[in-house]
N, C-alpha and C positions, 0 to 999 in steps of 0.2 A: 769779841766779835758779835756784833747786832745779827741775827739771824733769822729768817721767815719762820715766822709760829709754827708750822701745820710742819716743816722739817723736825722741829727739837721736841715738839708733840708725839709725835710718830715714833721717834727714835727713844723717846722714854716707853712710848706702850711697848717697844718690840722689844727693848730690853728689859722687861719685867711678864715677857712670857715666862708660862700659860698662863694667861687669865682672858673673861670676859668670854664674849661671845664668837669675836673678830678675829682670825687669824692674821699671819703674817702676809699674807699674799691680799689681803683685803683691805688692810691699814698700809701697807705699799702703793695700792690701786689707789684708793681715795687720798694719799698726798701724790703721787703726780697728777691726778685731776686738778689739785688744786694749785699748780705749776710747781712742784718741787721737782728737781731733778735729783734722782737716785739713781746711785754708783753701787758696782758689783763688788762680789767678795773678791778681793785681790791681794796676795799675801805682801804683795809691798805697800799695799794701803790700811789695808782692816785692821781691828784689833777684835778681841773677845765679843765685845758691846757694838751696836748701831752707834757713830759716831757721828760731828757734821765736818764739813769740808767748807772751806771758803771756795767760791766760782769767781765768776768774773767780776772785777770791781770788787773788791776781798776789803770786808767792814762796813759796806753799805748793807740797810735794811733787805732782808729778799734774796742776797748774793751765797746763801748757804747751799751748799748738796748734804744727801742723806747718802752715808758709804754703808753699805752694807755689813755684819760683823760676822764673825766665822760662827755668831751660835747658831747662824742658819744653817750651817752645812749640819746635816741628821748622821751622827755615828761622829762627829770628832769632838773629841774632849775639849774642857778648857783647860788641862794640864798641858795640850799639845799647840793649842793656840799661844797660849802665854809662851810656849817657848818661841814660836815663829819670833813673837814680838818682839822677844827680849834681845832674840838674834839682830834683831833687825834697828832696835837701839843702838845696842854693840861694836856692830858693823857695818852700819849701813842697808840701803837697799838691798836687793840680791839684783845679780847683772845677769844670771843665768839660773837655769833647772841646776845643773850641778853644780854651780855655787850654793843656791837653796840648801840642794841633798845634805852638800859637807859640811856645808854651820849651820844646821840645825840635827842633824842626825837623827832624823824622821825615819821610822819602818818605811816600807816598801806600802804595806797598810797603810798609813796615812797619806802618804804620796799619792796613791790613788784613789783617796775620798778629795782633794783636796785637786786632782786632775777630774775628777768626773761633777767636782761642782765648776770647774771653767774658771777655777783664780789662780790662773798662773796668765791672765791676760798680756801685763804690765811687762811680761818677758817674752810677747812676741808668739808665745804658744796656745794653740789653738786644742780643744777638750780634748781630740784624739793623737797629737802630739806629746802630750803632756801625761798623758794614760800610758804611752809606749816608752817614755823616758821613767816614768814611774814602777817598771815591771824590777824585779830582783837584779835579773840576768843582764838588764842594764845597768846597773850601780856599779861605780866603779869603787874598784877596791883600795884599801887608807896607802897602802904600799906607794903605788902609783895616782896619789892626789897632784902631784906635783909634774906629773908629763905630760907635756901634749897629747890628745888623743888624734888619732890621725884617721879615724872613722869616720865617714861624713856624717853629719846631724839630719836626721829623718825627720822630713816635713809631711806628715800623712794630711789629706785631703778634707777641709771643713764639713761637719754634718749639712743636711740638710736643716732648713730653720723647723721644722717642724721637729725632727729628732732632735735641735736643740734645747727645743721648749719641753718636750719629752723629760730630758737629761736635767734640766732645770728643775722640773716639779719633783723627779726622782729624788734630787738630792737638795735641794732648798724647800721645796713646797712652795715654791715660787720662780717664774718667768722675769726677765724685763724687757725681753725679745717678742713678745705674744701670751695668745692664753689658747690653749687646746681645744676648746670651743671652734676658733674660727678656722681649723681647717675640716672639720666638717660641717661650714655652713653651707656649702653649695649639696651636699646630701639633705640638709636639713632642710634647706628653701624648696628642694622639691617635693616636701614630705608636707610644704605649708605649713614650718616651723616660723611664727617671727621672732625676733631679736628681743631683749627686751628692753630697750630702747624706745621702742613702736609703742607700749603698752600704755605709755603715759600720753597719747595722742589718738590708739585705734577708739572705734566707738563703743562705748559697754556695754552690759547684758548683752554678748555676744561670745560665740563658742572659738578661744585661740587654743593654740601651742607653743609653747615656750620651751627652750632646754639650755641647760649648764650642768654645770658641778653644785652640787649639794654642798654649801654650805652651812650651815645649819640647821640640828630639828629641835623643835622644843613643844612640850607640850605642859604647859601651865595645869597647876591642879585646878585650878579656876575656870578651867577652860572646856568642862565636859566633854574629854575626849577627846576636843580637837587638836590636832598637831599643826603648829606654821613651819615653813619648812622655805628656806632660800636659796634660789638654784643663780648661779654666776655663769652669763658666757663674757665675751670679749668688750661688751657694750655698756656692762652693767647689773644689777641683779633685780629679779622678780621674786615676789612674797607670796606663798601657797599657803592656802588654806584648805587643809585635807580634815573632813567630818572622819567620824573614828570607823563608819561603814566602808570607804574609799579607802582608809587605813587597813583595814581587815582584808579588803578584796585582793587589794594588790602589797599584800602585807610584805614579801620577801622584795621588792623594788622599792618600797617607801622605808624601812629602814633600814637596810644594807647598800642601794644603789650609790656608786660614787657620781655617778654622772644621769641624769634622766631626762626623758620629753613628760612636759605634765601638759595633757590637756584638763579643760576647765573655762567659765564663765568670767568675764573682767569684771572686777568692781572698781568702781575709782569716787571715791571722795577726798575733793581737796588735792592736798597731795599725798593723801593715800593711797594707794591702787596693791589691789590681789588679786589672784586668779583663785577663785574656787575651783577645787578639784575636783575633777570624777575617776578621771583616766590615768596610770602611771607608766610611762614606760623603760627599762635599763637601756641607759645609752653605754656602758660602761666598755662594750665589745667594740665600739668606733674608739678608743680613746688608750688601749692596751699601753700600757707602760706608765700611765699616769697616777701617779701617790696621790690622791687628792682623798683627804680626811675632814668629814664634817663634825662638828661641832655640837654634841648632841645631850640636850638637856630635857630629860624625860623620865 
């Protein structure tokens, strides 16, 4: 199967995590920017590894999807994945949660890492459905695998999208619903936070605000002190350059914050653009629940 670069690209970095500078959720971002389309963890699709899928027109150049693989989910083994699969070899799809349960013979633990990353899509169930089919005191017992259950099946009510993207980054460190950023951008815009998006067009040597999630800090031996430091919202990412005094001042926000406003000066050559920093400030208290891990080479 001919398939689009920036898919089978992608799907090799993610499968040879940890490495480099770029997380999962960043090498995700940059192939759907480049029209790949990526597919969630779904225990009737994924395997261990980032796979490709054939899309529409299946053998044309471009017609690939990126499926997501269970390494994403944080806490579940690949002793436990390989079994999903093998089941799933075996027997086929699964047609239900308690089909799932009985041929694969999953703990109650895994049932609910594997309900709270949202892959049981394929079967209809929705995160908090599939958490409450997941609890002990629902398993049913080997005795009675073969009777009708006469209980009706509990549909509990879809999260909000914002607790889904929550739920996402808890247990992936990645969204493909949104990014936690944009639901405080209307707090942000009144704070005359811009996007960074803006940055590659406002005018320079001029005083902005920017915020995201901290992605990466690095500070080069080479670099007299200075630290670069990459903060991601919804739109895109901005490049900080903090002098080792702005590092000092606002020392417990520059390298502990998951999430921050950096105010500072635009530079922009070419297609370079940074903000010199002055100002730091923790966003992390709008963002509660969110796992977001930067990348820190220092």
């Amino acid at each position: 199967m001919k398939c689009h670069f920036p898919a089978s690209f992608t799907a090799a970095l993610l499968n040879s995590q940890p490495m480099g500078f770029y997380a999962p959720a960043q090498l995700i971002a940059d192939a759907r920017k480049h029209g790949v389309e990526v597919r969630p963890v779904d225990v009737n699709c994924s395997d261990w590894d980032c796979l490709l899928e054939g899309g529409k027109g299946k053998g044309e150049c471009g017609s690939c999807s990126l499926r997501l693989g269970f390494r994403l989910i944080s806490g579940l083994s690949r002793t436990h994945a390989e079994q999903i699969t093998a089941c799933r070899r075996e027997g086929g799809q699964f047609l239900s949660f308690d089909d799932f349960s009985r041929r694969t013979r999953l703990s109650s633990a895994v049932l609910k890492k594997l309900s709270q990353a949202d892959a049981f899509g394929t079967l209809g169930l929705n995160r908090r459905t599939a958490l409450w089919n997941s609890l002990p005191e629902q398993k049913q017992l080997p005795l009675f695998d073969d009777l009708a259950d006469d209980e009706p099946a509990v549909n509990l009510p879809d999260m909000s999208l914002k607790d889904q993207v929550v739920a996402d980054y808890q247990t992936a460190g990645v969204s493909l619903r949104g990014h936690p950023i944009q639901f405080v951008r209307e707090s942000l815009e009144e704070r005359q936070v811009v996007p960074t998006r803006a940055l590659a067009d406002l005018p320079v040597d001029r005083r902005y605000k920017v915020a995201g999630l901290v992605l990466l800090r690095q500070r080069p031996s080479t670099a007299k002190g200075i630290t670069f430091v990459t903060l991601e919202d919804e739109f895109g990412t901005a490049n900080l350059i903090v002098r080792q005094e702005v590092w000092e001042r606002y020392h417990s926000v520059a390298s502990r914050a998951g999430a921050m406003i950096a105010h500072g000066r635009l530079q922009r050559l070419d297609s370079v653009i940074h903000l010199l920093v002055d100002r730091m400030e923790n966003l992390s208290h709008l963002l509660a629940g969110v796992n977001s891990r930067s990348r820190d080479f220092r």
